[in-house]
N, C-alpha and C positions, 0 to 999 in steps of 0.2 A: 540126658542132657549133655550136650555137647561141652568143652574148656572154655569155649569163646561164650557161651550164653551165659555160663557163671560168671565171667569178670566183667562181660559188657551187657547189660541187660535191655541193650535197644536189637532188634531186630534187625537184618543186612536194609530192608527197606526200610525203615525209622530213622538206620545210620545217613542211608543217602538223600533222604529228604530232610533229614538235621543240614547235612552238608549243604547243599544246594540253597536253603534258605541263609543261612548263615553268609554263603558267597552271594545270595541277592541283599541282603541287608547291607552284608560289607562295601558292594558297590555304590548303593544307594547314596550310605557315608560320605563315602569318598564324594562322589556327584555331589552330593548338597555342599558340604564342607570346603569342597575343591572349586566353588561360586558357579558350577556345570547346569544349576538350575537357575536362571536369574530370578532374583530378589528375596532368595533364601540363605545366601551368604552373610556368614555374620558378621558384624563388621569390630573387630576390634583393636582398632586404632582410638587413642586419646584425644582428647578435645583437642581442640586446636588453644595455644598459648599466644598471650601476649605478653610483653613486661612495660608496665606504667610507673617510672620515676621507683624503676626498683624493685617493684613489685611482682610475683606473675598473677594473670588473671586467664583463665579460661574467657575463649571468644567467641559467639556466634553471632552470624550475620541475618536479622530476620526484614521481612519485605512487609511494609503498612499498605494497608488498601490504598489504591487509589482513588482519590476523591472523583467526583461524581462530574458530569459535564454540568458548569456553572459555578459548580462548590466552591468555598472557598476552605473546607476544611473536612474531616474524615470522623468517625465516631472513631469512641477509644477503644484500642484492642489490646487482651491481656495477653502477655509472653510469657511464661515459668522459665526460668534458665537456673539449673544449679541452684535450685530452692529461693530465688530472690522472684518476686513477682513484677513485671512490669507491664504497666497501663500505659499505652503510646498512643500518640493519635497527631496529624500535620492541623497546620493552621498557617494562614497568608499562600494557600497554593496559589494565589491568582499574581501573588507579588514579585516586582520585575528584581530585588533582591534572592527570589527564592523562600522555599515555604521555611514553617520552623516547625520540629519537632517539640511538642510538649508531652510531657510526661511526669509519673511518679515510679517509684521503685522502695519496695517494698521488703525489706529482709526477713530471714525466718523469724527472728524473736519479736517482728512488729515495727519494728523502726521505718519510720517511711522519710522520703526525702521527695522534692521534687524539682522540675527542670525544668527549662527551655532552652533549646540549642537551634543555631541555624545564624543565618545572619538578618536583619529589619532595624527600617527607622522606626518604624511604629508598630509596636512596640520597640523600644530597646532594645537587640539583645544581638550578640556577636561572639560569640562561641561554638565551638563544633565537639567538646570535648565536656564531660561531665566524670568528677569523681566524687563518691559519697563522703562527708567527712570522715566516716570512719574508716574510707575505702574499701570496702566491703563489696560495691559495686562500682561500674562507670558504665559511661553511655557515651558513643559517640555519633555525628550525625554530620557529614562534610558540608552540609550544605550547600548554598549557592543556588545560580537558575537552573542547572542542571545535573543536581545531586542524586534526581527520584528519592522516593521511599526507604530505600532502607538503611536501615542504625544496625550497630553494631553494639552488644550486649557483650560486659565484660561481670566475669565475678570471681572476685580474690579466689587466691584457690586456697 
């Protein structure tokens, strides 16, 4: 037995095909990691922040269906953001004010609140901005004739 079989007990061909896989893995890495494969790149970057009257809140911006030709309003659809639950759904889409978002928002420990944002005479309501009392969550919705669908989900961080 040779010096080199006692300290190394891979064979010359064992060594080069350790090698060679080792450098196709390494590449691989590199390509995945390096976003060379699209949509395997990972992404990590932080939510996106807002700050409300002081506060910061993680923000995402989600899209409600749009209502149906005729409709005047959309079934409710649930969002999860940052453990708070939200039920959203438009109503008055046919109104020359522009539709209103109605909704509830749900926090982990069960507290639920609810809302309507947009602008309308009939109903009431003229706000585009929702905070929970406890601030915990908010919701906002620009409204108006030409605001489309989507709210903007905010949660204390």
């Amino acid at each position: 037995m040779s010096r080199m079989d006692q300290d190394f007990p891979l064979s010359r061909t064992q060594a080069k095909v350790l090698l060679v896989g080792l450098v196709v893995m390494g590449i691989f890495g590199v390509a995945l990691f390096g976003g060379l494969i699209p949509g395997l790149k990972p992404n990590y970057t932080l939510p996106a922040t807002v700050s409300l009257n002081g506060e910061p809140y993680y923000c995402t911006t989600v899209e409600l269906d749009w209502p149906t030709l005729l409709s005047n309003t959309t079934a409710p659809q649930m969002f999860l953001f940052h453990n708070v639950s939200f039920w959203l759904w438009l109503t008055n889409w046919g109104s020359l004010t522009g539709a209103l978002v109605n909704g509830n928002g749900t926090e982990p420990n069960g507290t639920e609140f609810s809302f309507v944002l947009g602008a309308a005479i009939s109903p009431i309501a003229n706000t585009s901005l929702f905070i929970s009392p406890d601030h915990a969550f908010a919701v906002s919705y620009r409204g108006g004739l030409l605001a489309g669908p989507w709210v903007e989900l905010m949660v204390r961080v």
